[in-house]
C-alpha positions in Angstrom: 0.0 0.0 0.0 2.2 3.0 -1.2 2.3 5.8 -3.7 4.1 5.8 -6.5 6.6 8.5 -8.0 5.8 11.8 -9.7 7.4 13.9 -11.7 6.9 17.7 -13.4 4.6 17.0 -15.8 4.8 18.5 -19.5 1.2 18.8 -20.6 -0.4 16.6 -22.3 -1.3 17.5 -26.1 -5.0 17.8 -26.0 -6.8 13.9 -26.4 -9.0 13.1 -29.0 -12.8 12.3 -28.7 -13.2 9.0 -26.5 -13.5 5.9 -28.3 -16.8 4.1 -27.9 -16.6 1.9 -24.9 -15.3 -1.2 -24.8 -17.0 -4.2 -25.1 -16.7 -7.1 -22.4 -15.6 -10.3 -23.7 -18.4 -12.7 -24.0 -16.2 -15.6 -22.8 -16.0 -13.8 -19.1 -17.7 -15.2 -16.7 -16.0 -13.5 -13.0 -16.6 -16.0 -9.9 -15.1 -15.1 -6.3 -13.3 -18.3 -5.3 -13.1 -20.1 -2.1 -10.2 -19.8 0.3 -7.5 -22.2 -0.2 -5.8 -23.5 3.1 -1.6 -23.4 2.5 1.6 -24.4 4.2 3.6 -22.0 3.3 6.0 -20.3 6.3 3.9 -16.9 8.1 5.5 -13.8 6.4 5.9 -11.0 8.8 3.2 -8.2 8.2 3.4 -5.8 5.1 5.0 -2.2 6.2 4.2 -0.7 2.9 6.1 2.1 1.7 4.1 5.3 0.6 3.8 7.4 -2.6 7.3 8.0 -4.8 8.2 11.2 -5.3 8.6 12.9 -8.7 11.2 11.4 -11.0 10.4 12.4 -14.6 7.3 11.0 -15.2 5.1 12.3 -17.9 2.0 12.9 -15.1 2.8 11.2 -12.2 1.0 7.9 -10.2 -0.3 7.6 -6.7 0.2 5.6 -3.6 -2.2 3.1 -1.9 -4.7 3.5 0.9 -8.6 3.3 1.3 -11.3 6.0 1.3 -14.7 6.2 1.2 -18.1 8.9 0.9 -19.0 11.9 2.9 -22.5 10.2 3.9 -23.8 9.2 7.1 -21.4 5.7 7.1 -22.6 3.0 9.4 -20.4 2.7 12.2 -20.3 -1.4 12.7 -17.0 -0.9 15.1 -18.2 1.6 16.8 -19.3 0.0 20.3 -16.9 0.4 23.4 -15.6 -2.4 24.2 -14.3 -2.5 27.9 -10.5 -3.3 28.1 -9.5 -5.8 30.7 -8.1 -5.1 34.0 -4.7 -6.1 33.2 -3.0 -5.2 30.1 -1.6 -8.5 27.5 -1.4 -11.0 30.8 -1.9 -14.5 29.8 -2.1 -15.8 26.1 -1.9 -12.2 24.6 1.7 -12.2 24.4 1.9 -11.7 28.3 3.3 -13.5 31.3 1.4 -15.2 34.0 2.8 -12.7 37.1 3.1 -15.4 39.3 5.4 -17.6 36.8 7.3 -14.5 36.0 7.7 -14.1 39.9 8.3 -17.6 41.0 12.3 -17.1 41.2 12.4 -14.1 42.3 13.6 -12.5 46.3 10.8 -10.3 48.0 12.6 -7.5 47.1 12.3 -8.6 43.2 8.7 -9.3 43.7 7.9 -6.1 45.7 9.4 -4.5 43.1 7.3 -5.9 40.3 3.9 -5.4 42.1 5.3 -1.7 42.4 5.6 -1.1 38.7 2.6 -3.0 38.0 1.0 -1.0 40.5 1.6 2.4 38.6 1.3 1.3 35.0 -2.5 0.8 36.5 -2.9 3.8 38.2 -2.1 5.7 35.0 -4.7 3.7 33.4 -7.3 4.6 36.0 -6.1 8.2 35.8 -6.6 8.5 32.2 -10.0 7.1 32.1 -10.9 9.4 35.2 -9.3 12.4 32.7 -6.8 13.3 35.7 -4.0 15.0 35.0 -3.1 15.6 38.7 -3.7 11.6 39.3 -1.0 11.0 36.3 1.5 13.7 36.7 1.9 12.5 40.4 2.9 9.0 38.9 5.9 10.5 37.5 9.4 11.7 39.9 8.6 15.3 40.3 12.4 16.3 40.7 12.6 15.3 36.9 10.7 18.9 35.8 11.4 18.1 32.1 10.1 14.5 32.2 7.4 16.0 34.0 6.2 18.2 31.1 7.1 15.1 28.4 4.5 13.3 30.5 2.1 16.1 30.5 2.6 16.4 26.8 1.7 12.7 26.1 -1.0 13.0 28.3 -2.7 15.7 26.8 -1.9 14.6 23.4 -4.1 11.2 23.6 -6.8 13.2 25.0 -6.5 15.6 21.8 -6.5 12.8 19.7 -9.3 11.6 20.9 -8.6 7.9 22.6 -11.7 6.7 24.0 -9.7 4.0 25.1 -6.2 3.5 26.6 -4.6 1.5 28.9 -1.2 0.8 30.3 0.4 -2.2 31.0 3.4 -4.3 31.6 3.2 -7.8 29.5 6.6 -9.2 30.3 7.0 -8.2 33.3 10.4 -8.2 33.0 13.3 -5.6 33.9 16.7 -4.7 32.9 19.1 -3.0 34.9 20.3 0.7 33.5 24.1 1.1 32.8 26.3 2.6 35.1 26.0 6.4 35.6 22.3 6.5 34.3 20.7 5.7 37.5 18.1 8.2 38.5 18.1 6.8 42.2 18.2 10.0 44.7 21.3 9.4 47.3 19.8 7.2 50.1 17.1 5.4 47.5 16.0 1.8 48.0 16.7 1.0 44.9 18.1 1.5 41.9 16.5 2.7 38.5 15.1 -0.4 36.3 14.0 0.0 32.4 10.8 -1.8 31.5 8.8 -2.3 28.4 5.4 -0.5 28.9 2.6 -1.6 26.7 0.5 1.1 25.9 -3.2 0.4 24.0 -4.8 2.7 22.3 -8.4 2.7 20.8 -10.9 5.7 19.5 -13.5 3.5 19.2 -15.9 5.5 16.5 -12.6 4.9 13.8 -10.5 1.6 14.7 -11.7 -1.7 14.2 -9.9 -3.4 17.0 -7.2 -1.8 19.7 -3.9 -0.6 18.9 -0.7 -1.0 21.0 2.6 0.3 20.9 5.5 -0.5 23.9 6.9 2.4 25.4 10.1 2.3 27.5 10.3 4.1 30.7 12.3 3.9 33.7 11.0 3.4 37.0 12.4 3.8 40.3 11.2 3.3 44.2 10.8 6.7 45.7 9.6 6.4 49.2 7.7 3.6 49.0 6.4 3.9 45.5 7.6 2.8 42.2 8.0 6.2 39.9 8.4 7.0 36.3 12.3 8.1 36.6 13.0 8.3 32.3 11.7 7.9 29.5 14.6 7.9 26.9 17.1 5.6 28.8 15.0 2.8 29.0 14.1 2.8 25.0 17.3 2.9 24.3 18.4 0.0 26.5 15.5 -2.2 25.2 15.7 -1.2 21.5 12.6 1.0 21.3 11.6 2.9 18.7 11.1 6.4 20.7 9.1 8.1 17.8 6.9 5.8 16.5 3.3 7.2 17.3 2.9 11.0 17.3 1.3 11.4 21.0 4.9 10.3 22.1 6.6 13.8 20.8 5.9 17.7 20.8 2.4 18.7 21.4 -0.2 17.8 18.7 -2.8 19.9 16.7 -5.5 17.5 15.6 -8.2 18.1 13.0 -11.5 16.5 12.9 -14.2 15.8 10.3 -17.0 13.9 10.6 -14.9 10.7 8.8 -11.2 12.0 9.8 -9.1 12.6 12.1 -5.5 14.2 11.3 -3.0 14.7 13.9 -0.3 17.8 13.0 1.1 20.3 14.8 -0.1 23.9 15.6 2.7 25.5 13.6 1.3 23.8 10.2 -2.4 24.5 11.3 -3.5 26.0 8.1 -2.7 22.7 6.5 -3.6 20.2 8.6 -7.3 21.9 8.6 -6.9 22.3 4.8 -5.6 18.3 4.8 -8.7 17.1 7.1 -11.5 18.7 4.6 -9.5 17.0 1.8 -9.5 13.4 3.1 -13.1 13.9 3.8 -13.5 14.6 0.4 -11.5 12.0 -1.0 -12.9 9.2 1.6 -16.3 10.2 -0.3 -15.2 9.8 -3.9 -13.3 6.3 -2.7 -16.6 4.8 -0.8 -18.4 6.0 -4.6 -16.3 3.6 -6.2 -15.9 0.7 -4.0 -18.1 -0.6 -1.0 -16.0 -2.7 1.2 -17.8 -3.8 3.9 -14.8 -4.4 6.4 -14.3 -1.1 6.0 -16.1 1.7 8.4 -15.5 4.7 5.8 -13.4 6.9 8.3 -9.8 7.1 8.5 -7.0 8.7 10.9 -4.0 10.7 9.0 -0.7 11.4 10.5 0.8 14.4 9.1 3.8 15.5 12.2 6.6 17.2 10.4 8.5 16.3 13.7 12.6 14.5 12.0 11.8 11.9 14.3 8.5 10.8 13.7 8.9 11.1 9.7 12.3 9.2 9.7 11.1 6.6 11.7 8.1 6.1 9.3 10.2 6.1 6.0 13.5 5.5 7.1 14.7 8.7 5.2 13.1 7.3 1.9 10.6 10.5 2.2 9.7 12.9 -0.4 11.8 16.2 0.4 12.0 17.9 -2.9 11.1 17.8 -7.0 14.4 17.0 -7.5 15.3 13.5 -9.6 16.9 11.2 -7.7 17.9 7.8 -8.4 16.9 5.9 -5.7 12.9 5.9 -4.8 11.1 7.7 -2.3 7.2 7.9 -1.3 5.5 10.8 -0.1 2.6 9.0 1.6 1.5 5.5 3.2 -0.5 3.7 4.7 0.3 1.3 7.4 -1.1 -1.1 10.0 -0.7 -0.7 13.8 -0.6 -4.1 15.8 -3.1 -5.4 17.9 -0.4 -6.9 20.4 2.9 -5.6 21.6 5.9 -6.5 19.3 8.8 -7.3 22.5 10.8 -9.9 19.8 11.3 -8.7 16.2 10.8 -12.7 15.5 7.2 -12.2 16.6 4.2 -11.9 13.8 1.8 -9.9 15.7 -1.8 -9.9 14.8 -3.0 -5.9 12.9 -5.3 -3.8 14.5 -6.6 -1.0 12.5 -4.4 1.4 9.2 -2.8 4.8 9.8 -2.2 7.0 6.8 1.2 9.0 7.1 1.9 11.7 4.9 5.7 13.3 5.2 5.7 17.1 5.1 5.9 17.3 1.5 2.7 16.2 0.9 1.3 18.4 3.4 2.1 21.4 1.6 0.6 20.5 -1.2 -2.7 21.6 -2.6 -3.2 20.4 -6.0 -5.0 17.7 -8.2 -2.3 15.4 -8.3 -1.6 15.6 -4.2 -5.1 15.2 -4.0 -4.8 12.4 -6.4 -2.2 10.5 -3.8 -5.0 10.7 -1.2 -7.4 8.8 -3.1 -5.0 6.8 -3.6 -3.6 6.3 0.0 -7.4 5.8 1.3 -8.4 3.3 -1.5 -5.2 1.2 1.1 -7.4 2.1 4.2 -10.3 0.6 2.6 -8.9 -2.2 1.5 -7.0 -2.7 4.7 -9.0 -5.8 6.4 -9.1 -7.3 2.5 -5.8 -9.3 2.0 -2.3 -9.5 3.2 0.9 -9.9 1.6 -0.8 -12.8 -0.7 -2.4 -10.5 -2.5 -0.3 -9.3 -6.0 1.6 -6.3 -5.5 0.7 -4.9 -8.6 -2.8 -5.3 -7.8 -2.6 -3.8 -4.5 -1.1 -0.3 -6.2 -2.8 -1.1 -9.4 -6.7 -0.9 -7.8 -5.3 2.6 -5.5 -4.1 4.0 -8.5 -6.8 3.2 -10.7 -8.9 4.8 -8.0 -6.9 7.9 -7.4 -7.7 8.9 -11.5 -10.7 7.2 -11.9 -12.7 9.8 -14.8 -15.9 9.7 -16.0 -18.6 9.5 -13.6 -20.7 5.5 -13.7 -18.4 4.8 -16.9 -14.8 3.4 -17.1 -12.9 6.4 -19.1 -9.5 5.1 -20.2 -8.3 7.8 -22.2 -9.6 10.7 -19.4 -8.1 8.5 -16.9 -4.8 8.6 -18.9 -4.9 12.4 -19.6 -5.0 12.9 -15.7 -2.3 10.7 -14.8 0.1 10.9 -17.7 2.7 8.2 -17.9 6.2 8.3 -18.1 8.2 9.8 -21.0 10.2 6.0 -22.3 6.8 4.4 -21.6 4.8 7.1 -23.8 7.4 6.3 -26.4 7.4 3.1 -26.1 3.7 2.3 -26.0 3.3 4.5 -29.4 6.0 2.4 -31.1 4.7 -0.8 -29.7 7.9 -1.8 -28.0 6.3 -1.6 -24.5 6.8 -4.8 -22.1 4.9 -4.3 -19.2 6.4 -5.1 -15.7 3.6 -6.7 -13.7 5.1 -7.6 -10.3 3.5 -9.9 -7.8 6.1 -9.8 -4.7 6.3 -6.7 -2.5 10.0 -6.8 -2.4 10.5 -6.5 -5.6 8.1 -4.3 -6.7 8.6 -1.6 -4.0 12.7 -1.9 -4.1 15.1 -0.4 -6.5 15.4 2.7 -8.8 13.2 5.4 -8.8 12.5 4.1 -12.6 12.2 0.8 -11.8 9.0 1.3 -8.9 7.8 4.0 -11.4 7.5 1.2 -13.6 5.8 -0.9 -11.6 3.4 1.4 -10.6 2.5 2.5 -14.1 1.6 -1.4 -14.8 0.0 -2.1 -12.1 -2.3 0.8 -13.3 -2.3 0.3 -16.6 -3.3 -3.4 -15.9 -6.3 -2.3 -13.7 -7.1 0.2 -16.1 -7.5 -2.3 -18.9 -9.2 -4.6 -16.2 -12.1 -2.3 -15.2 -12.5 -0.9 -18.5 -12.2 -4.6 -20.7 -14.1 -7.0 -17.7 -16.2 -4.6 -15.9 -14.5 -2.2 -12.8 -16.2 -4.4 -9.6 -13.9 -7.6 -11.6 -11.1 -5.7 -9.7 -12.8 -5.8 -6.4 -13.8 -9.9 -6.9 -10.3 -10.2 -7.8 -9.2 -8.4 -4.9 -11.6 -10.5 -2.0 -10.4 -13.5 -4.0 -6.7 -13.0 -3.2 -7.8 -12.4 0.4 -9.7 -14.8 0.7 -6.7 -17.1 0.4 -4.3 -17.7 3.0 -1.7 -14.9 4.0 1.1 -16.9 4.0 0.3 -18.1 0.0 3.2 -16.9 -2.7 1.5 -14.0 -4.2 2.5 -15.4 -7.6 0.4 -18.9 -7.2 -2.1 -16.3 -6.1 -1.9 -14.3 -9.1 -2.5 -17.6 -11.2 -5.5 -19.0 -9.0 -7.6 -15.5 -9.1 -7.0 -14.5 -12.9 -7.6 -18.3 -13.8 -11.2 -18.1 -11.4 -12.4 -14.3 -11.9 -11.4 -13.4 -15.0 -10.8 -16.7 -17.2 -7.2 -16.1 -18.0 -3.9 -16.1 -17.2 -1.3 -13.8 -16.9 0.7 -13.8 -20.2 -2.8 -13.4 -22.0 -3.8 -10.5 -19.3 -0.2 -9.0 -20.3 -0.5 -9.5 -23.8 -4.1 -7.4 -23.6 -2.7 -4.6 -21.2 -0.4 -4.1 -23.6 -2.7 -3.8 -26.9 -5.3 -1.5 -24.3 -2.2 0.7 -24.0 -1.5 1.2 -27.2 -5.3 1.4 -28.0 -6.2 4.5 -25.6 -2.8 6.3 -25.9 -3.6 6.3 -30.1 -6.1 8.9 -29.0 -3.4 11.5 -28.0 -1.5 13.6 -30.6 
């Protein structure tokens, strides 16, 4: 789910009349297959990259997410669900306290039951809404942690978390390194870092509850284990410290009836203007498709802070309209987890998409950013629909398609392909007939490489989808879509790609390539 690169587009020379529609092939018959149980080894969960930057395209492409209508949207995840008293104990990825304990001195367990005790009272003093009651959880000779606790504090509640909790699944600690203890002289003990679950849920917009481990230090200060640090301890355990935006500088959040964007005060002006596009765009994406696991609302981060956009991109983020060789996305879409990641071997189960857009993006205000969105959201609404089984190329391809999807109840190829241009070789190459279209089914390799090579991708993909909605009908992309979900995660996208083209559409994949190609050719003979 990602966004594909752009470039500064030289207009287009002015298309022709459309061609008369299409007709659909008789012999097409789509059918939604059954799942198909598999053996293959559990691939860890898709981090999709966002929307490539510009790189000499003719009219740039779009990244992947889901949106839907501006209508009243039923709400079918909208309940409260009561979180249980103890945060991931048990079978959620927790540890039975009194297993965890059973080795330990009293000291150890006293300890223990005085950490657990104060990752519950913050619990209980964010459901109560008492700043006083959390702030007093926190050493109050640390000023400056002090107001870094204030700040998160206030920043869920400006999000708008119905729902959080904090907890302590391992319940296991690790000793700070010499010279960072933040024991007072004459202290009982000394400081311990510990990985704090935190769970997060605003019930009207996520599906299921989100959580993200935090790690702070505590300490015993007269009798009661403190919050000492916050940075030590993530660094000890290997944390990232910048993952969520409530964990940084204070927020600015935007709200629509459908969206939620969390910025910062200093960008206001866009992050309002941002908000009343994604509402926009989750209405023109809910036109097109009607997903049912999808509740038509989405939640946008668009911080600016180094941190937060590094640790979401990994310094792949779109900075400038200069060309550059390697690619880099301006949006994305990705999917929090449901239970706390402590071991990177770990395949945790997804709880409900975030769209990021880097600070590019966010100062943008024009067709084609508004273009990406579409895009990005068409990934939120098909979040619940698939995993990394599901083609690549169809996965950008169906977001793309979506993001310059012309012509009202009608499949418009050639308005669809004077929005989005296509790269200058491929133009060339299409008109001469020399075109070979690069449909890619693994994520690795069709996110990796050049800033051609994913431009490349990404224009097949569409092109392909294109053709697809245009040649078969527009809703064969969706059955081929909840046909590759509905087989197992772990299948090799590629035996995927054979099982739903064979079942929904009646062909394979060198025919489907062989007629991309000729609808290529056929709709860019209408251009000058």
């Amino acid at each position: 789910m990602t966004d594909e690169p752009r470039a500064t587009p030289p207009p287009l020379p002015p298309p022709l009349p459309a061609p008369a529609p299409q007709p659909v092939p008789s012999s097409v018959r789509p059918a939604v297959p059954a799942a198909v149980p598999s053996s293959a080894p559990p691939r860890a969960p898709r981090r999709t990259p966002g929307r490539l930057l510009r790189t000499g395209l003719l009219a740039a492409a779009v990244a992947a997410v889901v949106a839907l209508d501006t209508g009243a949207v039923p709400l079918p995840f909208s309940t409260p669900v009561a979180l249980p008293d103890r945060v991931s104990q048990g079978s959620q990825g927790g540890t039975d306290p009194d297993d965890a304990d059973a080795d330990l001195s009293a000291g150890e367990r006293a300890r223990n039951d005085g950490i657990e005790a104060a990752t519950a009272a913050m619990t209980a003093a964010y459901t109560a809404k008492d700043e006083a009651a959390f702030l007093a959880l926190v050493d109050p000779v640390d000023t400056k942690l002090v107001t870094r606790m204030r700040t998160m504090f206030r920043n869920l509640r400006a999000i708008g978390y119905d729902q959080v909790a904090f907890g302590w699944p391992d319940r296991q600690t690790y000793p700070l390194p010499a010279g960072k203890s933040y024991d007072a002289p004459g202290a009982s003990a000394e400081a311990v870092a510990a990985a704090v679950e935190v769970r997060t849920r605003i019930s009207s917009f996520d599906r299921k509850t989100a959580s993200t481990v935090l790690g702070l230090s505590f300490a015993d200060r007269g009798g009661r284990w403190l919050v000492v640090g916050d940075k030590d301890a993530a660094e000890e355990l290997d944390l990232y410290t910048a993952s969520e935006p409530w964990m940084l500088g204070t927020v600015y959040v935007a709200k629509k009836a459908h969206t939620i964007v969390v910025g910062e005060a200093k960008r206001k002006r866009d992050v309002d203007r941002l908000a009343a596009q994604v509402e926009q765009a989750i209405g023109a994406v809910r036109a097109v498709w009607k997903v049912k696991s999808w509740n038509g609302k989405a939640v946008v981060y668009a911080t600016t802070d180094r941190r937060f956009v590094d640790s979401q991109f990994g310094g792949r983020d779109a900075k400038s309209n200069k060309v550059t060789k390697e690619a880099v996305f301006d949006a994305k879409v990705e999917m929090l987890y449901a239970t706390p990641v402590l071991d990177l071997a770990d395949i945790p189960e997804e709880a409900t998409p975030r769209m990021v857009v880097t600070p590019f993006l966010l100062g943008r205000n024009t067709a084609q950013s508004r273009a990406v969105l579409r895009h990005e959201l068409t990934h939120v609404a098909f979040a619940y629909e698939g995993g990394e089984s599901v083609p690549t190329w169809l996965v950008e391809g169906i977001a793309e398609y979506t993001a310059f999807r012309t012509g009202g109840s009608a499949v418009d190829g050639v308005g669809a392909l004077a929005a989005r241009g296509l790269p200058r070789t491929t133009w060339t190459e299409i008109k001469r007939g020399t075109w070979k279209p690069s449909l890619v089914a693994d994520p690795g390799d069709f996110y990796s490489g050049t800033s051609k090579h994913v431009s490349d991708t990404y224009t097949t993909g569409w092109l392909t989808c294109l053709h697809i909605a245009d040649s078969y009908g527009e809703q064969s992309l969706a059955r081929l879509y909840a046909a590759a979900g509905a087989r197992s995660p772990d299948e090799d996208p590629e035996a995927v790609e054979a099982a739903i083209l064979k079942k929904v559409l009646k062909t394979k994949r060198s025919t489907l390539v062989s007629e991309t190609k000729s609808y290529a050719r056929r709709i860019r003979s209408r251009f000058v």
